[in-house]
N, C-alpha and C positions, 0 to 999 in steps of 0.2 A: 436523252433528247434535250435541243436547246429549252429556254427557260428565260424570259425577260422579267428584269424588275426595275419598277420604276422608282426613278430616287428624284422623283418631283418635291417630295415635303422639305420641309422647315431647310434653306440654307442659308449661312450667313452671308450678308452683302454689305456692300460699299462702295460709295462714288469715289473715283479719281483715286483707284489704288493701282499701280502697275506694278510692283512686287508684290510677291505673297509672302506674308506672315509666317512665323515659325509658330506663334500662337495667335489666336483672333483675338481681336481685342473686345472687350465686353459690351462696348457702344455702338456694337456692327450690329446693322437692323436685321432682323427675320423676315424672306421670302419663300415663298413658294412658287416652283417651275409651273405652269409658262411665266415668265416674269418680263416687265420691260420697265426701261425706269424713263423713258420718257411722252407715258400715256398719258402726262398734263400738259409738260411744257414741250411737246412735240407737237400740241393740237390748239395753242391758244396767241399765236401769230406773235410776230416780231423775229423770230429767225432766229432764238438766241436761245433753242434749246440743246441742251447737255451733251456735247459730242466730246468722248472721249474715253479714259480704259479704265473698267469697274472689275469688282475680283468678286466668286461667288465662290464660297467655302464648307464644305459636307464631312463633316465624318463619319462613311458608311458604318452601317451596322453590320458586321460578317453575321451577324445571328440570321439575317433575311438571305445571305447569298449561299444559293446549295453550293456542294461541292460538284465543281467539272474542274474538265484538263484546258479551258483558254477562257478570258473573262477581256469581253469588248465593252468600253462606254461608248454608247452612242447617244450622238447629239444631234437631234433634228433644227433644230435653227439655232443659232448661233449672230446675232450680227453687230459689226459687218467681219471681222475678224478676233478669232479666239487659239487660246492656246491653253494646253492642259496640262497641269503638275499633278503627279500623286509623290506624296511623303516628301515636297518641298523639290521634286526634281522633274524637269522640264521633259513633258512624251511626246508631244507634238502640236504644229501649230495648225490653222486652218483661214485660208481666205474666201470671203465668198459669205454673206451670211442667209443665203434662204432654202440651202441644201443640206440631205444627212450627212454626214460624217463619223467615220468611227476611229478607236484608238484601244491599240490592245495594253492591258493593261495587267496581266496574269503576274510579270515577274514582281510588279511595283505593289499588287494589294498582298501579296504574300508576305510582305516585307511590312505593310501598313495600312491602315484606311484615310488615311487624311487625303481629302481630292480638294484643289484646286481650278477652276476656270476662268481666266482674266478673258475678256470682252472689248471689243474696242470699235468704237463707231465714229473715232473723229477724221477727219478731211486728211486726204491723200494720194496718189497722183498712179498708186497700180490696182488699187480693189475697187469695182465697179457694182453699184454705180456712185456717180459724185457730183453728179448737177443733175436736177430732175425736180421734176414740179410734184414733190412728194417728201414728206419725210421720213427720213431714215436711222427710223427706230434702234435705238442700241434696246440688246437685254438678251438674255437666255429665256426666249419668248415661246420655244416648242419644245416637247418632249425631252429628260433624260434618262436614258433607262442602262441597264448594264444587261448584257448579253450572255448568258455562261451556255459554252457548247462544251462538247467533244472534241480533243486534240484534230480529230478530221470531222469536216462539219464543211457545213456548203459557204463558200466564201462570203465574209463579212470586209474585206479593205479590202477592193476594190470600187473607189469610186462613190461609195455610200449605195451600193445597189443593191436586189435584194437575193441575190446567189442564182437567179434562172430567168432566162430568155427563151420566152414563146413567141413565134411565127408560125400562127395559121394562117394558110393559105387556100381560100374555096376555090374547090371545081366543079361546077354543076350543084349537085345536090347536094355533094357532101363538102366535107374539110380537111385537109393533111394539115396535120401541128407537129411542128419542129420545135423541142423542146431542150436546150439546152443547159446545164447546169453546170457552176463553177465548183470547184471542188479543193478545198484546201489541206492537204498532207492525207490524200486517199493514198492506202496502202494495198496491197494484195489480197485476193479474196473479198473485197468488200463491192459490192452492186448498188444500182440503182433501181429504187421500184416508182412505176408511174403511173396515176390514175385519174383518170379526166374525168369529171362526174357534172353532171347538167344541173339546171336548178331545182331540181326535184332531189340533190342528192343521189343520183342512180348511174350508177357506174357507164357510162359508154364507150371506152378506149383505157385498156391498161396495158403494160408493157416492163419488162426489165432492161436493163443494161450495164455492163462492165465499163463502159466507156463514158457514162456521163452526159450521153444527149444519145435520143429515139426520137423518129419519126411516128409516130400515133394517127390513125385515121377517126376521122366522126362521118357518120354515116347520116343520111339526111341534117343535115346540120339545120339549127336555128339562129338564124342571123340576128348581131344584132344589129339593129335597123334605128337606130338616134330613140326621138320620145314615141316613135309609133312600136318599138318592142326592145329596150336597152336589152337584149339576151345576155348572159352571161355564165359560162364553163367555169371551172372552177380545176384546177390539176393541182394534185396532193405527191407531193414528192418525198419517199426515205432512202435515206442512205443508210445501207442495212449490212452485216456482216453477218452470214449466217440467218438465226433466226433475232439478232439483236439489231433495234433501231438506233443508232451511232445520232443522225439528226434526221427532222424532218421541216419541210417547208411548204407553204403552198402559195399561189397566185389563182386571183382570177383573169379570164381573159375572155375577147370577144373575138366573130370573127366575124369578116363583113370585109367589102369593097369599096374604094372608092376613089375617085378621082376628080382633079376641077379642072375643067373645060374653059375656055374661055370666048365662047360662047354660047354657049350652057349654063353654065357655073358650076355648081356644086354638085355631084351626083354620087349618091352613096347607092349602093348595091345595085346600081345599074337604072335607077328612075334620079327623076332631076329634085333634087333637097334644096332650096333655095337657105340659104345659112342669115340668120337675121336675129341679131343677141346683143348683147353687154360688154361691155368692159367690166373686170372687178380687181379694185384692192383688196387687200389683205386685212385692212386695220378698222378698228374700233374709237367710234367716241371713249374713253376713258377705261379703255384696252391696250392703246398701241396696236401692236401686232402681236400682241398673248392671247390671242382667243383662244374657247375652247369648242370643245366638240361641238355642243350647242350652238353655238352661233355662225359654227360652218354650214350645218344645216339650215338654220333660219336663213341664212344669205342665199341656199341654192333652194330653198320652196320658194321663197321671194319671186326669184329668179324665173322658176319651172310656172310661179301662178302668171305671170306676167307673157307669158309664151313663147319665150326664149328658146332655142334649140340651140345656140353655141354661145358660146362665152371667150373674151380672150382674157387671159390668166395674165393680166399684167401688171410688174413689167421683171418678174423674176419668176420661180419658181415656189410653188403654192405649197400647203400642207396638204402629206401622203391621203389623207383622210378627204379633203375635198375631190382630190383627182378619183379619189373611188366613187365619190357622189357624181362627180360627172360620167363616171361609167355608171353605174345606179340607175339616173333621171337619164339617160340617153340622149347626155349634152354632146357636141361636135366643139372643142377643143383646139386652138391656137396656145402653145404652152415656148413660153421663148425665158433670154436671160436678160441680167439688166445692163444690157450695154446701151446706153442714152447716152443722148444731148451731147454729149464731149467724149468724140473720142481722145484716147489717151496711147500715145506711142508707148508708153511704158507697161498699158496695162493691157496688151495682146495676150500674156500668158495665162492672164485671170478668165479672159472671156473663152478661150479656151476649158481650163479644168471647171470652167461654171457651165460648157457647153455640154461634156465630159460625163458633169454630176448630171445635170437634169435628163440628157437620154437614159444613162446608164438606171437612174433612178425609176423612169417614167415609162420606157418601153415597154410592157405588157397592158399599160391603159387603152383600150379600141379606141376610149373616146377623144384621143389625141390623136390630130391627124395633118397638123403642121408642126414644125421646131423654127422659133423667130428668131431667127442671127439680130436684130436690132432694131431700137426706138429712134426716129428724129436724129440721128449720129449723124447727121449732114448739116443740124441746124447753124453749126460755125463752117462750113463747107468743106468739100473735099476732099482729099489728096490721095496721093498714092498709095501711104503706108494704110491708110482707112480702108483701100479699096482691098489691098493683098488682105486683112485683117477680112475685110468680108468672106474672099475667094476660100482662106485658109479652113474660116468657120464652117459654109457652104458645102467642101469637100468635104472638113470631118464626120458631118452630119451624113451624109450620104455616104461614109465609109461606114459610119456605125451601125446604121440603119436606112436597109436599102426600100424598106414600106412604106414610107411617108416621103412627106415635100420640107421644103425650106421657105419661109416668108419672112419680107421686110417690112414693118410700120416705116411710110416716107412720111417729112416734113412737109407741109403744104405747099413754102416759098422754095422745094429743091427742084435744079430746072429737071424737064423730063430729058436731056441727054446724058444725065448724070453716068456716067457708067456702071454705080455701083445698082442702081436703081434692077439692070439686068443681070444681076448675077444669083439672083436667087431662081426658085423654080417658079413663084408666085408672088404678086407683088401686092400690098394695100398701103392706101394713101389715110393722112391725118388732114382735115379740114375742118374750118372751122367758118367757112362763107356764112354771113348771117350773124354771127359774134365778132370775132377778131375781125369786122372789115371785109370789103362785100356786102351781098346780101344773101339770102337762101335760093333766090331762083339759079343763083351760078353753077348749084353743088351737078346737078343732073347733067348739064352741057360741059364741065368739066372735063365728066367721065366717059360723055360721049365722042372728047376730042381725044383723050389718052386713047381709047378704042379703037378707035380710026388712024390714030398714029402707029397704037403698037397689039394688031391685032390679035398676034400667037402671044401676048402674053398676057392670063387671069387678072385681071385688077380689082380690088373690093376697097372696102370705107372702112379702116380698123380705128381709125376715131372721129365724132363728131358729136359738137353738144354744146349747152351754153347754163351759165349759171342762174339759180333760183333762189331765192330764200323767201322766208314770210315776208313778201314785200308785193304790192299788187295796185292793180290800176285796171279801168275800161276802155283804155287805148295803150296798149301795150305798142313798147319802140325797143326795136333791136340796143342792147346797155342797159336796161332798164332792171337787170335782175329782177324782176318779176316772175310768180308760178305764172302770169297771164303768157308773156312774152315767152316761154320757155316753150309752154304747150303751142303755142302758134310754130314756133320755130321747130319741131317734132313734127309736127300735122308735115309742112312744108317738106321737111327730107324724109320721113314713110312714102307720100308720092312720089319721089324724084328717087330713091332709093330702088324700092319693092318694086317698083315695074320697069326696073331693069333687069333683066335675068343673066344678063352676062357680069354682073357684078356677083362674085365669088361669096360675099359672106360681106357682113356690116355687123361692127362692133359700137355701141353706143359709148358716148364716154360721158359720164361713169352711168355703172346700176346704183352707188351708194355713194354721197357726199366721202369726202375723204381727207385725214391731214395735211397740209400741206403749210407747214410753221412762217416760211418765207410770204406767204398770201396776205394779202393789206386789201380784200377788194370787196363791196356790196354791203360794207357796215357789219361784216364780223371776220375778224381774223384770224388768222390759222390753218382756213380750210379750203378745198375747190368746192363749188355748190354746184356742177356741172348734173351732180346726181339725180337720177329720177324716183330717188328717195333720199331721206336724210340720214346723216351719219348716224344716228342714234338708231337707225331701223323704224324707228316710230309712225312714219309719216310717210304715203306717198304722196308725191306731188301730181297733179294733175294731167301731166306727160308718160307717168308710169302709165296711166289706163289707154291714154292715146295709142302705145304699143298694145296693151291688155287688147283691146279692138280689132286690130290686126291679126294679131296672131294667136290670140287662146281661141280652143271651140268651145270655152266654157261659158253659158250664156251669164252675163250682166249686162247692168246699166249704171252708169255714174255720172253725178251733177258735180261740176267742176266749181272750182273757185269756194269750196268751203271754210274756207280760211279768208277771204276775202268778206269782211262784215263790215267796213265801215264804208259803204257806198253815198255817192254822195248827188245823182243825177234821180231823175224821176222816173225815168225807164234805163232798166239794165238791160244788158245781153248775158241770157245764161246760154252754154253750152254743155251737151250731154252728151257722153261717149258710151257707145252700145257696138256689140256686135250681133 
């Protein structure tokens, strides 16, 4: 049976190497995976951190790798482009840095252990993304592990995916699952066994097969239903020859209904889900984007205390490990890639294989229930090859996966005749009324003019928010970077927001301050302060609870403006957020 080992410890490293070494030289620093090398100066403003191609160098131990018949490295993030040597000879390269990837690697370790991985994150015109109000972390910042199977084992290249596609489908009480599996050099005589087991562990639906995909039934099925009951199955799949197991894999998966209305909104299993969450990056105060398991979780209780039911996972594809916790917490899911800000005629093909990796990767999560063709791609405007690049995306999505919808994040300033605006199945806007210009009364009559223009089509709020930092005042002014002026401007779109129900889903921007190196703004540099917490996780601001209010049924009470000590009037206003 397969066999994962991870080769996170001790590698050597170095900036600015683009060839690989015959021997490393003795002044290469020691890292350990997840690793990023621009968790300082990626996070401390001026715009002038480290982009470009670093070399990470291991000499496996063969004492740790059992003996099988195929040995894959796989790379969970990688960015933004890497290519792999073992024994000084070139295996393959990879574009795209926040998806799996693999590389076989059987004939090259038989011959040696020396692995090479060059890394490269500096500016260029086909791998996306390249302009974005974020920075973009070089480093082998997730996972590396080497994979040893069996000569026939369930496919590892294709796509970075995990060898099986589940489609349940409810009808009534119960659930037909269509269970497909990929199958690499299956030979004669060798079957499929299948076993769906519930969360108790207890078998409900097993089945064999010679062909590599069965239909399986669940009898009273339990739905899972977002944070009122995230359910989840569990199917354990071997590929057996006789009475020997050759591999084995399993997924979990949920099964549930849903669809958005657009005048309704949201409706999962058949009652109306009003969708009302976060936006979240990826990265860490004095992480980068090398977190580890730990801190995926603190960011999604964060999240689950604050009473969040969906999240949008932007503006690329997130670690395997979080998308489980969104199936876990029975978060509701917008999972898209990073095609922003600029589109690039050149780099159609990237947004593609990066459209490619994240279905292929992401489909048996329930808690995914949009795929986002693009961010703000309209902010330098239009044109046709932008438009064919949406349709192209659009379609593949819906060739790959006929379950789900397609959505676009719109720029605020893009006009509503855009064309491209309509080519997805659902659409949400980015606004910023209230910060960038305007004020906050705009955001509600906005949305009720898009509505009235363009009925049949869902429209939601995928970003909205304004920057905070320890800075404060008793008469807070739209600019003011203030926690006063932050939580006014919050109180202001929860009203204009939440009681509209034909608005599909509202994604806050951000849950967590975030890097952003190009940022000069509110007296610290480096970062967006948009968060309703701070980058460090340390601190909510006073806007977290203003949501906490809304939507947890968890009882509290909180006095705002803690952080505000140095008052200077005779009588204050305090305000206390309770539900």
């Amino acid at each position: 049976m397969r066999k994962s080992i991870s080769l996170n410890r001790k590698w050597s490293f170095r900036k600015g190497v683009s060839e690989v070494p015959s021997v490393v030289p003795a002044d290469w620093d020691f890292v350990n995976v997840p690793h990023c090398w621009n968790a300082i100066d990626g996070q401390d403003g001026g715009n002038d951190y480290y982009r470009g191609t670093c070399c990470y160098y291991k000499e496996i131990d063969m004492e740790e790798i059992p003996t099988a018949d195929k040995y894959y490295l796989e790379i969970n993030g990688a960015n933004s482009s890497a290519t792999v040597y073992m024994n000084g000879n070139k295996l393959a390269s990879h574009d795209g840095g926040y998806s799996t990837w693999r590389v076989d690697i059987t004939e090259e370790l038989a011959k040696g252990n020396k692995l090479a991985i060059t890394v490269d994150n500096s500016a260029n015109e086909t791998v996306y993304p390249q302009m974005a109000d974020f920075t973009f972390y070089g480093g082998l910042y997730r996972n590396v592990n080497i994979i040893a199977v069996n000569e026939s084992h369930f496919d590892l290249d294709y796509y970075g995916g995990p060898g099986v596609q589940i489609t349940p489908v409810v009808k009534g009480s119960d659930a037909v699952v269509e269970i497909k599996t990929f199958i690499t050099n299956k030979k004669d005589g060798q079957s499929v066994n299948y076993v769906i087991k519930n969360k108790a562990g207890k078998a409900v639906a097993a089945g064999k097969s010679t062909e590599g995909e069965i239909t399986l039934e669940i009898k009273d099925v339990t739905l899972w239903n977002g944070r009122k009951n995230p359910y989840l199955y569990t199917a354990e799949i071997e590929l057996v020859n006789g009475d020997d197991v050759l591999d084995n894999i399993s997924a979990k998966f949920g099964c549930r209904t849903f669809q958005i209305d657009p005048e309704r909104g949201f409706i999962l299993n058949g009652e109306e889900y009003p969708l009302r969450g976060v936006s979240r990056h990826q990265d860490r105060w004095g992480f980068g984007n090398a977190l580890l398991p730990e801190h995926h979780k603190e960011d999604m209780d964060f999240i689950y205390e604050m009473g969040a039911n969906t999240i949008r996972l932007a503006h690329y594809q997130h670690d395997q490990y979080f998308y489980d916790l969104c199936d876990e917490y029975g978060m509701v899911i917008w999972a898209e890639i990073p095609y922003i800000s600029k589109h690039m005629p050149t780099g159609r093909e990237n947004t593609i294989s990066q459209m490619k990796e994240l279905i292929v990767q992401n489909y048996n999560h329930p808690s995914i229930v949009v795929w986002g063709l693009s961010n703000e791609i309209s902010m330098n405007g239009s044109d046709d090859d932008l438009i064919e690049n949406h349709k192209i995306l659009n379609d593949l999505c819906h060739e790959m996966d006929k379950t789900r919808l397609t959505t676009i994040a719109v720029v605020s300033m893009c006009s509503l005749d855009d064309p491209y605006i309509q080519i997805p199945d659902v659409v949400s806007h980015n606004h910023y009324f209230g910060w960038y210009g305007g004020d906050t009364s705009m955001n509600g009559p906005w949305f009720d003019n898009f509505h009235a223009k363009f009925p049949d089509i869902p429209v939601g709020m995928s970003e909205y928010g304004c920057e905070a930092l320890n800075w404060h005042t008793s008469n807070p002014q739209q600019g003011d970077y203030t926690e006063e002026y932050q939580a006014y401007y919050h109180e202001e779109l929860i009203k204009q927001l939440f009681t509209r129900k034909y608005i599909w889903a509202t994604h806050v921007w951000n849950m967590f301050d975030f890097g952003a190196d190009a940022r000069a703004e509110g007296g610290e540099n480096g970062q967006n302060h948009k968060g309703l917490m701070t980058f460090d996780r340390k601190y909510k601001k006073d806007s977290f609870y203003a949501y906490k209010a809304w939507l947890s049924d968890d009882p509290f009470v909180h006095i705002c403006g803690k952080r505000y000590v140095d008052r200077v009037e005779d009588v204050t206003k305090v305000t206390v957020y309770s539900n």
